[in-house]
Each structure stands twice: as structure tokens, then as C-alpha cells.
N, C-alpha and C positions, 0 to 999 in steps of 0.2 A: 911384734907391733903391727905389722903388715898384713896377722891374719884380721884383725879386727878391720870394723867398718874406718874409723875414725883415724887409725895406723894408715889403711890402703889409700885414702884422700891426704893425709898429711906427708905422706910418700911422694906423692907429686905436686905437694902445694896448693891442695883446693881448701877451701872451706866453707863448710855450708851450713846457715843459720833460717831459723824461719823467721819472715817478717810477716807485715800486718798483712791478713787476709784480703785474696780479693773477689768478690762478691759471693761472698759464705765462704770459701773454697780458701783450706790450707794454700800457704806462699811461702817457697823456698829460695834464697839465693844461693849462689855457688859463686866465690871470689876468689882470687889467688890467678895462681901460673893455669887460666884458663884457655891460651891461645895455640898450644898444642892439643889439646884434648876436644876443641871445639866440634869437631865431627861426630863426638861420641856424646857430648852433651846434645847437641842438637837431633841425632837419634833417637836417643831417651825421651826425648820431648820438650828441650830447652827451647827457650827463648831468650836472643840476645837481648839486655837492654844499655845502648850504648849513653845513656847519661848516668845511671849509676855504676857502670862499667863492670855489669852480674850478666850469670844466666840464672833466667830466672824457671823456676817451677812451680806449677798448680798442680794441688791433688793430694797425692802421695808424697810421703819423704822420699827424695831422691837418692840417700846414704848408697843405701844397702845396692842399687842397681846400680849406683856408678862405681861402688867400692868392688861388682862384681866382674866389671866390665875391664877396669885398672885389674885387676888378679888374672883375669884372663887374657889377656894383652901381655900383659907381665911375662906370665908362661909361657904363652908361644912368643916371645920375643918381643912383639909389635910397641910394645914402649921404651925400646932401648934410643929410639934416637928422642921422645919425648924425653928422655931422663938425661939427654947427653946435650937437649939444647937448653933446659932450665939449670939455671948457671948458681952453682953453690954460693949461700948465702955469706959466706964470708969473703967472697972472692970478686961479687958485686960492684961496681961501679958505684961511686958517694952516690952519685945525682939516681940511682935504678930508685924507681917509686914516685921518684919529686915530681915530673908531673903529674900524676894522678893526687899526691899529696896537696899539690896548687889548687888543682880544681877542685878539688871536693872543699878547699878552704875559701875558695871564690865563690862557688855555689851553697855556702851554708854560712853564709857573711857577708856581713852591709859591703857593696864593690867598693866602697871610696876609703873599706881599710886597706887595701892593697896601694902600695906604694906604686909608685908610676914604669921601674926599672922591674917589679913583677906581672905587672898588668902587661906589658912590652913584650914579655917572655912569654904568659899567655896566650897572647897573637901570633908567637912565633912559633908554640909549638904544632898550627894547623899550617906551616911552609915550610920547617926543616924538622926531621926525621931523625932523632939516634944521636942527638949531642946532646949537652949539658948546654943549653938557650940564654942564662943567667949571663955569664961575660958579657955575648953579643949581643944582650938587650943595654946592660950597662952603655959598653961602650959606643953604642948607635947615641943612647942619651945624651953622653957624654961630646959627641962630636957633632948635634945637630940640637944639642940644646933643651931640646922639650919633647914630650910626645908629640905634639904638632908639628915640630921641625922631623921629627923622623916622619911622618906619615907623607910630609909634602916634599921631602928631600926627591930630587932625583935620581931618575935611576943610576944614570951615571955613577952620582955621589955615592950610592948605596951599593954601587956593584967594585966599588974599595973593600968592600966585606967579603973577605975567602966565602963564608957561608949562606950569603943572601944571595937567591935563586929566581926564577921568573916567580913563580909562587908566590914568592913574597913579594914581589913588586904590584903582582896581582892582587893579594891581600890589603897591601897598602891602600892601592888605587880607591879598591872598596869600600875600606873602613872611612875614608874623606868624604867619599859620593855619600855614602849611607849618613856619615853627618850633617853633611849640606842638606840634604834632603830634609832630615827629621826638625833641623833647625825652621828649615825653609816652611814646614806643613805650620809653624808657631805663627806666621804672619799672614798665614791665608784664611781670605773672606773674614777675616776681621777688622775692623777701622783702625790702620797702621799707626797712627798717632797717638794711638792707646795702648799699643805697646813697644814701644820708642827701645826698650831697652832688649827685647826678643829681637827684633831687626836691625841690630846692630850685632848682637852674639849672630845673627845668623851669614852678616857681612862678616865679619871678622871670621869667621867660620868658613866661609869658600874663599876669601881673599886676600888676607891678612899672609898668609904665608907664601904667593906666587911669585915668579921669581924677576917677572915684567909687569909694567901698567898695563893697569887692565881697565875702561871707563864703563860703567853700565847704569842705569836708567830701572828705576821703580817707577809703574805707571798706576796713578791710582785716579778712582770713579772720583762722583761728587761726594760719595761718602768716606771716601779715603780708603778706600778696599784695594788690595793689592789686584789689578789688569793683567800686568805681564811685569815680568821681570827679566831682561834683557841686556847681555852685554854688546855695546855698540861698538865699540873700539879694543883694541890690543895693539900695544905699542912695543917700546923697547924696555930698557931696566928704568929709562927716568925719565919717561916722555911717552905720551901716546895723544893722536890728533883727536880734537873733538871739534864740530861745526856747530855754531850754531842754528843754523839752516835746518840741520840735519835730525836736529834735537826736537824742533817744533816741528816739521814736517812726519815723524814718527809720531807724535802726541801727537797730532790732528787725527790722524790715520787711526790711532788707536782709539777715538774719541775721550782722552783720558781730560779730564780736570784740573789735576796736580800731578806733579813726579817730584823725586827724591834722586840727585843724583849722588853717584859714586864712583870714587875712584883710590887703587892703591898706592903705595908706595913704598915699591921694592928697598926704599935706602933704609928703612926702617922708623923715619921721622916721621908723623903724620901732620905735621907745620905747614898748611897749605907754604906755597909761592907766590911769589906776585905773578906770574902767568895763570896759574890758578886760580887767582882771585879777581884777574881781567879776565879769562875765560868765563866768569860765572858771571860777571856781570853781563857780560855779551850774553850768555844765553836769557837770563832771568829778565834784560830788555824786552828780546827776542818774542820772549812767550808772555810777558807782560801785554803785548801788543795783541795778544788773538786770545785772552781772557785766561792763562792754563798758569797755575800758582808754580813756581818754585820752593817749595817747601826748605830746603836743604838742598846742602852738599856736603856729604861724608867720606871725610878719607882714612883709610882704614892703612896699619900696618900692623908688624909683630909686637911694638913698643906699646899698643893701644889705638886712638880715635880722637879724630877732630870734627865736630859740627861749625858749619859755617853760620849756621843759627845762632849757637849759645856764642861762638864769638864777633859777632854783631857783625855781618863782614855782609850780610844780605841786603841788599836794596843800597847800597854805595855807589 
């Protein structure tokens, strides 16, 4: 079996099929137990391609020159410890393959079929190295609730995990900023009021999960265009100060027309308070006075959102 071409490749676990051409020019990949042999692929003229996880070849079939190169190697020894780190197929680990298995079912399918304790694992296999990721996604789920509560958990909470590593703290960090952001591009330079229900996914999205009040301020032109977007205060877990003074004198400055405030709440209710609701009236006086709208006041938590608007609480 090992004289043949297709014996000497399956000896070490390659395998290699041709795919679709590229530009006129035969395309060959080579899959399998590729990461010992990698020197000798890239010799021959391989090319890694790290999303379909091949080397790939143009040209020629690559059988015969890799089937020569394994036979040679073979002889003078040089694959014994190739042969002694690919670990016989019965003796495998359940989870050996799975994630390659995950991805290639992530990348060739709608994402929103993957369940949320697989998508968890996905993220984790770019921060821990060499386990079976499934438990420790479960169980992050399980003790923070959502995918949202694991991404905004802190590190603290997260470093309760034998396996969660700076990486992953990093990784977390990331995946929140990169959604804030992509939320945040939905309400820029377009008339905010037109889409009431993007800037609110995109509050609920940086705010909804922190773990203190936080108070911030939407400044918008005369045409209701997002100016700046600003947090003015940070408080404790159920309180943070806001001035009126403070509120109109930044709307001056910014020359804005209207704002939209906001503010969270760590308890999880989004129920304004009666200090709440005497705070808004003091400011919306405030800027009543020097021409600058009050639109709203949104309090955001994990439970969902309250408008000061829809519950008639403005202009009291």
C-alpha cells in the first residue's frame, strides 16, 4: 500500500483532491494531518490557505511529488517523529476535528443557526488552545446568563474560570467595542428620529449591561443628525450626578438644537424614579430657556427600556 501514490499520502493522513480552477491553471488541495509535513508542502510549492484550512497547489498534481518526498523521508528515517506525533485514529480524543467541524458548519450556514453555547465556543477557540471549549462556553452561559452577560462580565467574574486567560478577556473586550461601534455607524448622519428603534438597539448595546450608572447625552443639529455622542457622568451601581447647568452649557458649546438623554440602570429595572423624573424636569426647564428641545430621556437596562416620551412624563 505505501508503494503506491495514494498508500504513501494516506500513511500520513493527507489527502488530496482537485478543486475548481484558478485562472485556467489546474487547483489542488491537500487536507488531513498537514501540520507536520508543512515544510515539505511549502517546498513543493504549497500555499497555506488558512480559511479553508488546505494547501493549496497550481499546476501540476502534486500526488506523485509529495508521495516521493514521504517515501524518502520514510527511508532515511526523517518521518518517524512525523508518524509518532499524529496520534492513531482510534486513540483520538471525542472532541479531535470538532473545531474544524464547527467552522466549516459556521462558514457554510445561515450564523443565526448556530445556537448561542456554540457560537460562545467559536470565540473561544481564538483564546484557549487544546481543550474541548463546549463545557466552558456552556457554563459561562449558564452563570452570566446571555451571550451579552458573558461578553460584559468582568474580568474578575470571569477569572472564576480555571481556563479563561488574558486572551480571552481581550477577546471579550473586542467583540463589545466592535458591536458598539457597528450599532453606533446605524445612527450616524441620519435624522435620529427616523430611526428611534437603531438607537436604542445601539444604547442597549454599549449600556444595558454596565455594572454602574452611567448618564450620556445625544446631541443632535436642527435636522436631528447625530453632533456628538457623550458620556457626561459615571456614578455608582444606583446613582450618578447630573447638573443641570452642566447639561445646557455643553449644548451651547456644541451648538446643538436638540439632545436625547440617557441613562442606565445597573438594578436591572428600567422604571425611571422620582429623582429621575425631577432631574428631567430641571434640565428640560433649563434648555427650554435658551431654545435647545429635549426630545427624550432613555433608560436602558438588561430587562429592556423606558422612553420618557411614550410615558408622558415630558414637559410636567
Amino acid at each position: 500500500m505505501f508503494d503506491s501514490e495514494e498508500g504513501a499520502l494516506e500513511t500520513v493522513g493527507l489527502k488530496v483532491s482537485e478543486v475548481a480552477p484558478t485562472n485556467g491553471h489546474p487547483t489542488y488541495s491537500v487536507k488531513g494531518e498537514t501540520h507536520p509535513l508543512r515544510h515539505i508542502l511549502r517546498e513543493l510549492g504549497g500555499r497555506w490557505d488558512g480559511i479553508n484550512r488546505a494547501w493549496i497547489f497550481r499546476g501540476l498534481d502534486p500526488r506523485g511529488a509529495i508521495a516521493d518526498r514521504v517515501r524518502a523521508e520514510r527511508t532515511q528515517g526523517g518521518l518517524a517523529d512525523v508518524m509518532s506525533v499524529a496520534p492513531d485514529l482510534g486513540n483520538r480524543p471525542h472532541y479531535w476535528g470538532h473545531r474544524q467541524r464547527l467552522r466549516d458548519r459556521f462558514l457554510g450556514s445561515n450564523e443565526e443557526s448556530l445556537p448561542d453555547y456554540e457560537l460562545l465556543e467559536l470565540l473561544l477557540f481564538f483564546s484557549i488552545e487544546r481543550i474541548d471549549t463546549k463545557p466552558l462556553a456552556k457554563a459561562l452561559l449558564d452563570r452570566f446568563g446571555s451571550l451579552a452577560g458573558v461578553l460584559h462580565a468582568a474580568p474578575e467574574q470571569l477569572a472564576e474560570f480555571e481556563r479563561i486567560n488574558h486572551h480571552t478577556i481581550t477577546l471579550f473586550k473586542a467583540a463589545r467595542t466592535l458591536a458598539g461601534r457597528m450599532a453606533r455607524e446605524e445612527v450616524t448622519d441620519r435624522p435620529l428620529l427616523d430611526q428611534w428603534d437603531k438607537l436604542v438597539a445601539y444604547l442597549m448595546t454599549t449600556m444595558a449591561h454596565r455594572k454602574v450608572e452611567q448618564f450620556r447625552i445625544i446631541f443632535l443639529d436642527r435636522r436631528n443628525v447625530l453632533i456628538a455622542d457623550e458620556v457626561q457622568h459615571q456614578g455608582t451601581i444606583d446613582h450618578t450626578p447630573v447638573y443641570p447647568r452642566e447639561v445646557m452649557k455643553r449644548a451651547l458649546m456644541l451648538d446643538a438644537s436638540a439632545i436625547v438623554m440617557v441613562h442606565n440602570h445597573p438594578s436591572n429595572h428600567p422604571a425611571p424614579s422620582k429623582p429621575d423624573i425631577e432631574m428631567t424636569r430641571q434640565v428640560g426647564d433649563a434648555l427650554q430657556k435658551v431654545g435647545i428641545v429635549l426630545h427624550d430621556h432613555i433608560i436602558v437596562s438588561k430587562r429592556g427600556h423606558t422612553s420618557f416620551r411614550q410615558m408622558g412624563l415630558l414637559g410636567r
